[in-house]
C-alpha positions in Angstrom: -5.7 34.9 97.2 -6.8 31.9 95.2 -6.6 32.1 91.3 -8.5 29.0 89.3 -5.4 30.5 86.7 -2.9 28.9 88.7 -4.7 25.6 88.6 -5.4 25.4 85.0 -3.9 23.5 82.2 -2.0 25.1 79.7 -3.6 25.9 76.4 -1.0 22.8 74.8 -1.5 20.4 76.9 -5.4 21.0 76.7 -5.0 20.5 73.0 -2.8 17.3 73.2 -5.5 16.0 75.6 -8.3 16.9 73.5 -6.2 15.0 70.9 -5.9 11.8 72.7 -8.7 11.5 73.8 -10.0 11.2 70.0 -7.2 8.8 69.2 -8.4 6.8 72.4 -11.8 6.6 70.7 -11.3 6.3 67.4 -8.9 3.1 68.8 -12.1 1.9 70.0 -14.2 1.8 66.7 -13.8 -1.2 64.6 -16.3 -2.3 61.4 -17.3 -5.8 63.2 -19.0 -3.5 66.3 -22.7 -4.0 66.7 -24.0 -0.8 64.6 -25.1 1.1 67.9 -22.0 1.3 69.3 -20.5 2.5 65.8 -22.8 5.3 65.7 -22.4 5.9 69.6 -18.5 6.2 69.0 -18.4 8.0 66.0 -20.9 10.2 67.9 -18.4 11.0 70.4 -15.7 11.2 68.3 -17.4 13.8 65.8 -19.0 16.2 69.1 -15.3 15.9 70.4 -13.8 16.9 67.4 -16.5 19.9 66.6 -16.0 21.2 70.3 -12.1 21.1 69.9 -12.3 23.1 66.5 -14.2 25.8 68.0 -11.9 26.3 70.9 -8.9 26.3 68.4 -10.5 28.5 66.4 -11.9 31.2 68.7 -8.6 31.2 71.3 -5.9 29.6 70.0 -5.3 30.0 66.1 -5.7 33.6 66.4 -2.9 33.5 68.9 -1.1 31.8 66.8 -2.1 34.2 63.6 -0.3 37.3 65.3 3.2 35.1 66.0 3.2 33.7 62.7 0.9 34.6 60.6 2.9 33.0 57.3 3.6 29.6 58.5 1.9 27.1 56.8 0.5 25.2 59.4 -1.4 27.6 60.6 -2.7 29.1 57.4 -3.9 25.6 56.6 -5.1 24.4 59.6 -9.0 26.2 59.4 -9.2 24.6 56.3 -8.3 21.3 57.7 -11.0 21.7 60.5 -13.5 22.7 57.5 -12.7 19.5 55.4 -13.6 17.8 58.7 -17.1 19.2 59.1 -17.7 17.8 55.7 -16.8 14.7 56.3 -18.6 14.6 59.6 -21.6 16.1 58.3 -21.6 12.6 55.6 -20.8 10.4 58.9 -24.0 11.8 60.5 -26.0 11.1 57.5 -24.7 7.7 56.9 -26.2 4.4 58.9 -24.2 3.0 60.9 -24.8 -0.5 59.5 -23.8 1.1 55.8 -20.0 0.0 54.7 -19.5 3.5 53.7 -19.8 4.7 57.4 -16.5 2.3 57.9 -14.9 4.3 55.0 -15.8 7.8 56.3 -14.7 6.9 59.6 -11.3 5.7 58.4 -11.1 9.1 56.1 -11.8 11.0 59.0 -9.3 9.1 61.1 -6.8 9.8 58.7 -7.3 13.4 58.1 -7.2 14.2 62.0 -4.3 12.0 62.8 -2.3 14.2 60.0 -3.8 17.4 61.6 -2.8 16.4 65.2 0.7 15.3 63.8 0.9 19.3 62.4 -0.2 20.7 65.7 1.7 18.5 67.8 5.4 19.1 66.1 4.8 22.7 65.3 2.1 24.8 66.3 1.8 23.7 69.9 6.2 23.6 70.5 6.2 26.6 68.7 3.6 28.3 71.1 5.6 26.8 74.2 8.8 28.7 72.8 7.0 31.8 71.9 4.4 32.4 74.7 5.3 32.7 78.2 4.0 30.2 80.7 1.5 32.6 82.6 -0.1 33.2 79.3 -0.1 29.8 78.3 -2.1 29.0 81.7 -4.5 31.9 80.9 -5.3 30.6 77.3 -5.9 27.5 79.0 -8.2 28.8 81.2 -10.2 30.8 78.6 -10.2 27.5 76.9 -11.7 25.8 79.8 -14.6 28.6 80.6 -15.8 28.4 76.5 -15.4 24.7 76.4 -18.3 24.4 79.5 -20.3 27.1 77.3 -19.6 24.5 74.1 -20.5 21.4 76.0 -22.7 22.3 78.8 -25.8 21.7 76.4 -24.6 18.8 74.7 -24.1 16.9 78.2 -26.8 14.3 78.0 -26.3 13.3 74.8 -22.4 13.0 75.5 -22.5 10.9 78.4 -25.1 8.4 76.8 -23.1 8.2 73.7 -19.9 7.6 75.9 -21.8 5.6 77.6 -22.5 2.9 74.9 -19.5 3.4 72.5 -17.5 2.5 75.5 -19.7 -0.3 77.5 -17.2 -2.9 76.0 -13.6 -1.1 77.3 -12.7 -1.0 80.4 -9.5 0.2 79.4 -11.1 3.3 78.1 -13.3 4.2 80.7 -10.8 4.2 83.2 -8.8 6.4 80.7 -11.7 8.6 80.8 -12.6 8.6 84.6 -8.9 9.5 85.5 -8.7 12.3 83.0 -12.3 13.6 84.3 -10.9 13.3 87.8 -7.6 15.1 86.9 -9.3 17.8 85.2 -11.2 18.4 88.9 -8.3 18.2 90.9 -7.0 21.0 89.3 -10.0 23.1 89.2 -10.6 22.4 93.0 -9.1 24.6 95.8 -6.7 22.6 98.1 -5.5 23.7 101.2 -1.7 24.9 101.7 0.0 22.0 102.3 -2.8 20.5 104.1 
């Protein structure tokens, strides 16, 4: 019998790819851009970011909650994602052509790169060591059934802002067309050894 279970991700490595693909774009964002592809990227970057909170928030922090409810990385981490919003909710607000978009993107750069640092040397190991694999898998997959609810409605606008934040990287899009095609290659039935 076929399980999609089987073929999924794990919850961490969902989360470490959510969090490269941010650095990927925030790599591509630099003040001398022509102001549409600023707001296009930063677009991208701060749907990305709000989808990826949600699914943290809904399956894996409370996961997280029950195994170690006292760490400090965890008990910090919401409020992390909240200081976030705020800055993202200035970013929407601010013209791409104003200097202080530059500075809230570069604020916002710097206060995910020291929340992915966090998650990436404890929170995600420490689930790894904690939670057995088949679990793992299945958070994964929960992840990957509410993350199609999150983005499913936001699709149009995702793709055109991909679309122009990226229309000067080639590097980038073929970043994102492999991960896109890896992400079906493990959702898609195959054969036995066919």
């Amino acid at each position: 019998m076929f399980s999609l279970n089987k073929l999924s991700p794990t919850i961490t490595d969902m989360i470490r790819f959510d969090h490269s693909h941010v650095m990927v774009t925030f790599h591509q964002y630099t003040a001398s851009q022509k102001p549409t592809v600023k707001k296009a990227l930063a677009e991208t970057i701060c749907t990305a970011l709000e989808i990826h909170a949600t699914l943290e928030e809904e399956i894996f922090y409370p996961v997280m909650r029950e195994l170690e409810g006292s760490d400090p990385t965890i008990l910090k981490a919401e409020p992390e994602h909240n200081e976030m919003r705020r800055v993202i909710a200035r970013l929407r607000t601010t013209k791409a052509a104003d200097p202080q978009h530059d500075v809230l993107m570069h604020e916002l750069m710097r206060d995910v790169m020291h929340h992915v640092a966090d998650e990436e040397t404890v929170l995600l190991p420490d689930a790894e060591r904690l939670l057995p694999a088949d679990r793992l898998t299945e958070l994964g997959m929960a992840m990957t059934r509410r993350r199609l609810q999150l983005v499913t409605p936001q699709a149009g606008k995702i793709a055109a802002n991909t679309a122009v934040g990226f229309s000067g990287s080639t590097a980038a899009m073929v970043l994102g067309v492999a991960g896109a095609a890896f992400a079906a290659f493990k959702l898609i039935p195959r054969k036995a050894h066919a």
